[in-house]
N, C-alpha and C positions, 0 to 999 in steps of 0.2 A: 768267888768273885761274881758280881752282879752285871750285867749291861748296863747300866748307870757310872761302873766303875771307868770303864771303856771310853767314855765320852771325856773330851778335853776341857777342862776349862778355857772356858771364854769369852766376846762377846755374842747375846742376842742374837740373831738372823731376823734381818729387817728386808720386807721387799724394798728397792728402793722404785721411786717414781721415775721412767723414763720422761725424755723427752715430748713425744705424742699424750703424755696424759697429763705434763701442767699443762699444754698448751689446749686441752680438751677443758682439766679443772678452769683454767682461764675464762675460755666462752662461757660457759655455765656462771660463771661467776657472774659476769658480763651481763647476759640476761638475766639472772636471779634479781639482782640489782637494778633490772629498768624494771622488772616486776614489783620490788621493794616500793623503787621511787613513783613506778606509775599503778600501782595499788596500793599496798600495804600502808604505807606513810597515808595517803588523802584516806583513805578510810579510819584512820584513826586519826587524823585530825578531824574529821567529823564528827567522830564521838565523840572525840572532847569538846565538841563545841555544841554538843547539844546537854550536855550539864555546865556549861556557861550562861549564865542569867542577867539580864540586865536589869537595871533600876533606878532611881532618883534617891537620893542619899540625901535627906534635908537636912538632919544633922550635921554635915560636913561643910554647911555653908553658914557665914556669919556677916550681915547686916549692921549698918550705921546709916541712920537718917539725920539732915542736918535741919538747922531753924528756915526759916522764911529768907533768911541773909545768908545762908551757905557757910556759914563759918562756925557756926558749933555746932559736933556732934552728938549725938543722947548715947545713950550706954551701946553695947554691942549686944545684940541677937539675934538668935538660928534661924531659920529657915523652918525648922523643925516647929520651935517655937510659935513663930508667926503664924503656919497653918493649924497649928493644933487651937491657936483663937479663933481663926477663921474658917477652918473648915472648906479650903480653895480645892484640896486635894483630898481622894479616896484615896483606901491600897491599889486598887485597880489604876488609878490616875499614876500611879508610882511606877507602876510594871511599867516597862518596855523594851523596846529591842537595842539595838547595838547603833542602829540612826534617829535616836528618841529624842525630843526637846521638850524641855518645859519651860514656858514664859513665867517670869519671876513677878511680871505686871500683876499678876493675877495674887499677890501677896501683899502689895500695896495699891487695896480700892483709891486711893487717894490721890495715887499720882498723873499728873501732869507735865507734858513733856513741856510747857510753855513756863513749868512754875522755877524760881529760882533754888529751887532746894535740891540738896546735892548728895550722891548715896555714897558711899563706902563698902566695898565686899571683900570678902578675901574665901579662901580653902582651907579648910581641916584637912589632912591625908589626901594630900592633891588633889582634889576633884578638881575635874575640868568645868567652863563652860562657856559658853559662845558669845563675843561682842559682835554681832552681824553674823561676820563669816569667820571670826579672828576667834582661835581656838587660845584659851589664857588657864595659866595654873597658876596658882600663886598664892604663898604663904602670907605674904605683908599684904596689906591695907592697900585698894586700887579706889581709885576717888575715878566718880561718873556724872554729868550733869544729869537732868530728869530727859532729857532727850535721847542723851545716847543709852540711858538705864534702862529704857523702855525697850531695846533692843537687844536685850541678856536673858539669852537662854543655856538653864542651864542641862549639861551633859549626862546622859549617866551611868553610873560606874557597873565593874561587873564582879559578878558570888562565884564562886563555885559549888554545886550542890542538885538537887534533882526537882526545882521546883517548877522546871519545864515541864518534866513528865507529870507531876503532879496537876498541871493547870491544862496539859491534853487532856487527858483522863478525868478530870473534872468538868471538862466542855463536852455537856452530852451531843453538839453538832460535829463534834471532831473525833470523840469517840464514835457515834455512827457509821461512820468511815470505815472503820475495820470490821464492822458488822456485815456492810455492803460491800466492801474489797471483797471478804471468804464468804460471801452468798453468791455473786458474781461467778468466782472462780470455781467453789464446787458445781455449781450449775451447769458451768458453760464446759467443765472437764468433762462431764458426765455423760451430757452430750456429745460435744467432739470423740470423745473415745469410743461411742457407741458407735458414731456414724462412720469413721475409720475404721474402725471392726470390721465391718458391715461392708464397708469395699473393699478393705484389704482381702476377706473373706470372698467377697464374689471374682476376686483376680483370681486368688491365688488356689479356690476350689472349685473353677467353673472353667467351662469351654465358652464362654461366652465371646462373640466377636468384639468386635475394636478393642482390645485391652491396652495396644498402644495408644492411641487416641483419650483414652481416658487415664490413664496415667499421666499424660500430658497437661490433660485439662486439670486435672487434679493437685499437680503440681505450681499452677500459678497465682496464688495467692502468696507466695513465698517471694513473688517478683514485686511484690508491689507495696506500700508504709501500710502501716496498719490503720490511719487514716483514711485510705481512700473506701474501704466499705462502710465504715462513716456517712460519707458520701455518699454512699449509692443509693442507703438505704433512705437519705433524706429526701432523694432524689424519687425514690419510691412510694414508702411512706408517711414523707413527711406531710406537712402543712398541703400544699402543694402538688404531692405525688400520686404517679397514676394508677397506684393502688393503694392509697390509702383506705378503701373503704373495708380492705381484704381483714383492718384491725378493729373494726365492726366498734369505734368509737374510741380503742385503746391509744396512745400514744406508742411512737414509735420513741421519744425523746427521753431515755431513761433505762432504766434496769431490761426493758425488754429489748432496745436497740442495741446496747451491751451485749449483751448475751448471743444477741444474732448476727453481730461483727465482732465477736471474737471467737465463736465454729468456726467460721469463715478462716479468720486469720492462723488460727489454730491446725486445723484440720491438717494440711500436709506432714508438718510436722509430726504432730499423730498417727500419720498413718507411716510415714519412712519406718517409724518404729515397729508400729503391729506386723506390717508388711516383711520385715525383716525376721519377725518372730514367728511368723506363719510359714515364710521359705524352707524353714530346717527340719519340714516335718517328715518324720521316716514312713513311707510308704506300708513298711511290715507290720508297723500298729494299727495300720484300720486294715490292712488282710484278715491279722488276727482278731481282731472283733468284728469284719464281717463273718469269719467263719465260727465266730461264736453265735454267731445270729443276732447281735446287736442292732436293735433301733439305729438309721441315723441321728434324733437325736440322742437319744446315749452316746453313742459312739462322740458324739460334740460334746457333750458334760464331761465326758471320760477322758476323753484324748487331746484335742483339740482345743480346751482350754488350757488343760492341765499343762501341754506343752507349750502355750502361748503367754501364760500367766506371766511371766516377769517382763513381758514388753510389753504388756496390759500395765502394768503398775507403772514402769517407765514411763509409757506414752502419759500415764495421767500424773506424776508428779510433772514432767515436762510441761504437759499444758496449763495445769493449774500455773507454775510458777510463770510461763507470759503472759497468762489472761490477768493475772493480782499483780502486776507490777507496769501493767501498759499505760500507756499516756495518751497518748494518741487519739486513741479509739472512742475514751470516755470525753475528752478533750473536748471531740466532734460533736458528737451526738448524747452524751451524757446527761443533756442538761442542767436540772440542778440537782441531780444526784450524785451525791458527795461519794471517791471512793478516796484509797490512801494515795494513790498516786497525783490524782488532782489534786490534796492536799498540801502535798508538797510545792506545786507549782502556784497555786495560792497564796505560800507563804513567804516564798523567796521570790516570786515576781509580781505578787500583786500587792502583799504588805509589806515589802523589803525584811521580813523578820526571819534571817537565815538559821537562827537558834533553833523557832520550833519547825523550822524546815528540815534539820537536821535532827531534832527527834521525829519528825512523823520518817524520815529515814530509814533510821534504825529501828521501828517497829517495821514499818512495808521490809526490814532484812531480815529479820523473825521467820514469818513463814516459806520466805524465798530459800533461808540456808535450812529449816528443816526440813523442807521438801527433799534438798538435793543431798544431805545428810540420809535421809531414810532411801532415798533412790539408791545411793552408793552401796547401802549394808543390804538392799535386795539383791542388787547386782550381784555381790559376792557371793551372797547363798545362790545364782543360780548354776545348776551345773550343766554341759556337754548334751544336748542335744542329739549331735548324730556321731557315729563311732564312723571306722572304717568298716563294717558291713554295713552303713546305712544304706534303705534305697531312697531315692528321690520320691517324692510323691506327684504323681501323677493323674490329676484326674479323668476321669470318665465323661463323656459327653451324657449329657439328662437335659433331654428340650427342655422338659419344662424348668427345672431349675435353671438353666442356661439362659432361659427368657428371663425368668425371675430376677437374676443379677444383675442382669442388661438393663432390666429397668431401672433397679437401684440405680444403680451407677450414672445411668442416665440422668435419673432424678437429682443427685448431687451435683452431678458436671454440668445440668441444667444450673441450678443455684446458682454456680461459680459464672458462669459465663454472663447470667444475667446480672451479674453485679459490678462482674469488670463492663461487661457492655453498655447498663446503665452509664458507668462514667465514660466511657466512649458517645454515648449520644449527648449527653450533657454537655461536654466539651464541643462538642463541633454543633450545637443549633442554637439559635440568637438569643430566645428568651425562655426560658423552661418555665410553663406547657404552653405556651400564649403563640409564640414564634416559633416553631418547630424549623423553621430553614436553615440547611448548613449554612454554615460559616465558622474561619478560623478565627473570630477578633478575639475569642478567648485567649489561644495564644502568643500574644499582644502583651506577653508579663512585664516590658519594661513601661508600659502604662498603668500600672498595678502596684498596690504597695505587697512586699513580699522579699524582694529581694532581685525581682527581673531575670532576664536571662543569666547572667552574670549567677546566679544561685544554683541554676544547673548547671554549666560548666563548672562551678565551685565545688559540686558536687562528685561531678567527672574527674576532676584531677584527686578529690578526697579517695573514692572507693578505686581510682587508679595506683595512686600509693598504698592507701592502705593493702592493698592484692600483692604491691609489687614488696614493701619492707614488711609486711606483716607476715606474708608466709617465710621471706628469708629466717624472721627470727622466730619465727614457731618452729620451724623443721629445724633450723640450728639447735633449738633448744631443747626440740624433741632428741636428734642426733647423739648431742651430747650427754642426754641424762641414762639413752639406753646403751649407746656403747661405753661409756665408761666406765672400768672396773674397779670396783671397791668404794668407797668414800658410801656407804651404804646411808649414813645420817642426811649426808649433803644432797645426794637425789630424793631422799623421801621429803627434806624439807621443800628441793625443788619441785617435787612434785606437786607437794600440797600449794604451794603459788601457782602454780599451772593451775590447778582445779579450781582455785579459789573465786574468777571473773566466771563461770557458769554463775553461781551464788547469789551474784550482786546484780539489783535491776540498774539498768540505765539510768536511771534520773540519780540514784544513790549514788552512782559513780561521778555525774556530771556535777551534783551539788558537792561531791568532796572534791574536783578537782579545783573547783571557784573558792575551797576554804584554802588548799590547799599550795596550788599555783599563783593564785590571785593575792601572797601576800609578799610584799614587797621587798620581805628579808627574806625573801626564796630566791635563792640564785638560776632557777630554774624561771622565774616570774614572766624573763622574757620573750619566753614562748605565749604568753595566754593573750589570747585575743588573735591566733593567728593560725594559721592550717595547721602547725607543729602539733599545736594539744589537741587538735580532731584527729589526728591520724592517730596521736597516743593515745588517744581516748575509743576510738572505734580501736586498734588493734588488741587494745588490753580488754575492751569489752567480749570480744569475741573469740576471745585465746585458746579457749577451752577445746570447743568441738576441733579447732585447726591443729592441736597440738594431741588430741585423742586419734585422729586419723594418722599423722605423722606414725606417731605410736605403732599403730595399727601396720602399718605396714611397713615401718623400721622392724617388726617382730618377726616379719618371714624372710628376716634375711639369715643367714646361717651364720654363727657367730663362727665359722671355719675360715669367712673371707679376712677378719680381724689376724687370727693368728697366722695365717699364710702370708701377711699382707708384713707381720713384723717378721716372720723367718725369712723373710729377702728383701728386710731394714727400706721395705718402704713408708713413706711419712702418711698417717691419716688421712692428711687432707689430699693425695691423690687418689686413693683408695675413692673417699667419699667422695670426689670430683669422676671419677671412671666408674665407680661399682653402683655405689649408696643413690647416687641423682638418677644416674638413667633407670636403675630399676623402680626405682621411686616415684619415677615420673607422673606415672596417673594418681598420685598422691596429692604430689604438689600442683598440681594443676587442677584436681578438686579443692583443696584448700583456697586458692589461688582466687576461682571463682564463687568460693561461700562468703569469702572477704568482700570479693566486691558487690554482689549484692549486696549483701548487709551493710554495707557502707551507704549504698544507694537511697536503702529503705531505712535506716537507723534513726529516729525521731529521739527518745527519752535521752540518747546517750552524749546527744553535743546540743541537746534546746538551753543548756543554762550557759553553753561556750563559747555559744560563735559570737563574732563581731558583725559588723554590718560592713564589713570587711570579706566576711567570711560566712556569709546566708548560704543556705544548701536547700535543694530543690525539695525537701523532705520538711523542711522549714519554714518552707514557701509555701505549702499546700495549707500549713498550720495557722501563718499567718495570714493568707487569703481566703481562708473561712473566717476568721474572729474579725475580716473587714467586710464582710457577708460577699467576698467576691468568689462565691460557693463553684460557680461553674470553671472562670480558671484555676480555680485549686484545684477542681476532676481534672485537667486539660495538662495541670505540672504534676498530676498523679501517673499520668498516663504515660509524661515525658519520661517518668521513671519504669512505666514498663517498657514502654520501648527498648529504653538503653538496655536494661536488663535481661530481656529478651535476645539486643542483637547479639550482648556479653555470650549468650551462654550459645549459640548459634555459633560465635567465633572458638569458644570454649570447646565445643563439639568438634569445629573443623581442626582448628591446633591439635588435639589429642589424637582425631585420626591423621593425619598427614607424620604428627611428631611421632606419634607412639605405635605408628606402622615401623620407624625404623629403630626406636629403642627396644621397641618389648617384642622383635622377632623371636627373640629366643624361648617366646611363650609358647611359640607355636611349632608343632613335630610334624 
């Protein structure tokens, strides 16, 4: 007799789902599903709407001219017909977008609205087309005098098929664009990363003084739109600027002011990252290669790369993907150098042609997701840095390299100061260079077109919700996907929606939410044009990092508080209201405040959303340069450092006063 014998027939052993975990499966669902609706869905209606083609269909229209007396008609014919004798229209004349007209005048030389002769039209397979303003389909015979015929335009229909992409790619000005997008961006990576190196390196290897101080300073380009060094540098050297002579005839208006306001804008970014990869370094590898006798530099080829290499890649997929997908920046000072991101705003606000708006899209989403595709499978390959016998590394005071650093770092936090300061003196003196005297009339915005005061406050309530609901539903969402056990398909999918808003640039998001929102069989539709789809549109923008930190520090809780928490049948949600929040706390209250900057400073991700309803102070910068009202644009750049500054000053004070009495327990 076997052990197999032993066992009873009967049913299966199924765990069953308690209570605490549909109500877990629940939330998850909940936010899976604003993520669905506030990603997933507008980015695939964009794609599809970028192999949607528009065009004039002459065949599908049919003609009847009468005599001099209006009363007899001659045979019927096409449209198609008519021009293939006259030659009125090209293929090029044919193309067009989704708001295209074609005057039908121009198929009859002849006519005269004063003449008594009378037309007849009608549709083949519905085509539309316009009496005035009167949208008409119609299979029968519609009878017109020469007056009002003279005012039918007709509409045109749409393909489905890839001849968008084909007529990008066939426009050597639009393909350029991608040329100059990945020369920009490897350029200005290469840099930024070099120069983040380079201080992270002097912090974090040096005894050099002030490291507070320059951390500080280092960190405020992150406070302020990516437009405002734009600004500084026109203020510098532009036309006008008090160093222009520094570019010894160059232009600052173009590929080289690109490049030197997006370091700028870059650089912090950059360096959180090196700066973090450089912290973990174990002390006992360069003992053991000094006491090999190693060069310091070897010892830096050997060690110090080798262990920093994966937040060197990081930091430069990172940069590369906001310097290739900004708006802002080239906006300002770009000139008339084409990259992909101004292409888009081109085509959806200067030609109303949202079709090839939404393929040059989906090409700028190309190198944005394999950026962060290859970042991700780096990451994976990296492994554990410091063990439990790591030591800390520690360095050694060396004047002269300690001077050396000093100066670096100097030299950078010089840059940085003189670019926000530029736009500090710009804002407060009457006429740049001519009038140098303070004064505030710059900010004077409700005399300005922009949006006024009303744009920053607009602003203020924006990155104040988005801080207050966007972190609730990231840390909820984070919550849910790490405590809850099993459904292993259901977290990976939600994970992959969490990760997926890293991806996508701003302007891609904001152009699908105007396919998306903005159509009128969307039951959703009645948010758009209103703060609702800024706040969904900044929280889903910015998902990623707020839901990576959650993560991060939902991981050091001990999954022991879960099962203690159900062997004396308490419900999760007290658990997570006593255990998970307070110790969480300096979690959420960094989340808290990376929202609300970003909300502050967020340009690409609501310029195609807001209403004039709904102008935001970051909007107002954008629109009071293209009114050449360049100095209060410095003046409403500045209103957003401020705010941003006092944010993280209150940020500071909340976390000590709150997290003095939550996180006692940190301390022995």
């Amino acid at each position: 007799m076997t052990a197999a014998d032993w066992i009873l027939p009967g049913r299966d052993v199924t765990l069953k789902i308690d209570r605490d975990g549909l109500v877990k499966r629940g939330f998850m669902l909940v936010i899976a599903l604003y993520l669905i609706v506030a990603l997933a869905l507008p980015l695939y209606t964009m794609l599809s709407k970028s192999f949607v083609t528009y065009g004039f269909d002459l065949a599908r229209y049919e003609f009847q001219v009468s005599d001099e007396t209006g009363s007899t008609f001659g045979p019927p014919t096409t449209a198609a017909a008519l021009n293939a004798t006259l030659n009125s229209f090209g293929p090029d004349d044919l193309r067009t977008s989704s708001e295209g007209r074609l005057s039908v005048v121009e198929l009859f030389p002849n006519l005269s609205f004063r003449s008594p002769v009378k037309y007849r039209m009608r549709a083949l397979d519905d085509a539309p087309w316009l009496v005035g303003l009167d949208l008409v389909t119609a299979a029968d015979w519609q009878e017109y005098d020469s007056n009002t015929f003279r005012r039918i335009n007709l509409r045109p229909v749409s393909t489905i098929g890839v001849q968008n992409y084909v007529a990008y790619f066939s426009n050597p000005t639009l393909f350029r664009s991608i040329e100059n997008s990945l020369f920009i961006a490897l350029v200005s990576t290469v840099l930024t990363v070099s120069f983040a190196f380079g201080f992270a390196y002097a912090i974090s290897r040096s005894c050099m003084r002030f490291k507070g101080a320059m951390k500080l300073i280092a960190m405020m380009p992150i406070l302020v739109p990516s437009l405002l060094p734009g600004i500084a540098l026109i203020y510098l050297f532009g036309n006008q600027g008090l160093l222009k002579d520094l570019l010894m005839g160059h232009s600052i208006y173009g590929p080289l002011g690109i490049v030197i306001g997006s370091v700028f804008f870059t650089f912090p970014h950059a360096l959180i990252i090196i700066s973090t990869a450089l912290a973990i370094a174990d002390q006992r590898q360069y003992e053991a290669a000094e006491a090999l006798r190693a060069s310091r530099w070897r010892t830096f080829w050997t060690v110090t790369i080798p262990g920093a290499r994966y937040g060197l890649i990081s930091a430069a997929f990172v940069t590369f993907t906001l310097v290739i997908t900004d708006f802002g920046l080239p906006k300002v000072i770009g000139g008339q150098y084409s990259v992909l991101a101004i292409d888009i705003y081109k085509q959806v606000v200067g030609q109303q042609n949202f079709e090839m708006g939404a393929v040059v899209s989906v090409i700028l989403l190309i190198p944005a997701v394999l950026a962060f595709v290859i970042d991700r499978q780096v990451q994976k390959k990296q492994v554990s840095q410091l063990s439990a016998r790591s030591v800390p590394y520690a360095p050694k005071p060396r004047p002269g390299f300690d001077a050396l650093c000093l100066g670096w770092c100097a030299l950078i936090a010089g840059f940085i100061l003189l670019m926000i300061g530029t736009c500090q003196l710009a804002a407060l003196v009457n006429f740049w260079p001519y009038d140098m005297s303070l004064s505030l009339k710059n900010f004077a915005f409700d005399k300005m077109d922009g949006g006024g005061w009303s744009a920053y406050w607009n602003s203020i309530q924006l990155a104040a919700l988005t801080a207050v609901i966007g972190t609730v539903v990231v840390f909820t969402g984070a919550y849910m996907v790490e405590k809850l056990d099993g459904s292993h398909f259901a977290r990976g999918l939600f994970q992959f929606l969490a990760m997926l808003p890293m991806a996508i640039p701003g302007m891609v998001l904001g152009l699908a939410y105007i396919f998306f929102f903005n159509n009128p069989a969307n039951p959703l539709n009645a948010i758009y044009g209103t703060m609702a789809i800024l706040v969904v549109s900044t929280v889903t923008h910015f998902y990623t990092v707020g839901h990576l930190t959650a993560l991060t520090a939902l991981k050091q809780i001990d999954p022991e508080f879960e099962s203690v928490a159900t062997s004396m049948r308490q419900p999760f949600w007290r658990l997570f209201g006593r255990v998970t929040v307070p110790i969480c706390l300096p979690a959420i209250l960094d989340i808290m405040i990376y929202l609300f900057v970003n909300a502050m400073t967020t340009v690409s991700a609501v310029v195609f959303i807001y209403s004039s309803q709904t102008a935001l102070a970051s909007i107002a910068v954008l629109n009071m340069d293209d009114a050449g009202d360049i100095a209060p644009a410095a003046a409403m750049g500045m209103m957003i450092l401020y705010t941003n500054v006092v944010a993280r000053f209150l940020h500071m004070a909340l976390s000590h006063g709150v997290l003095r009495r939550t996180q006692a327990w940190r301390i022995r």
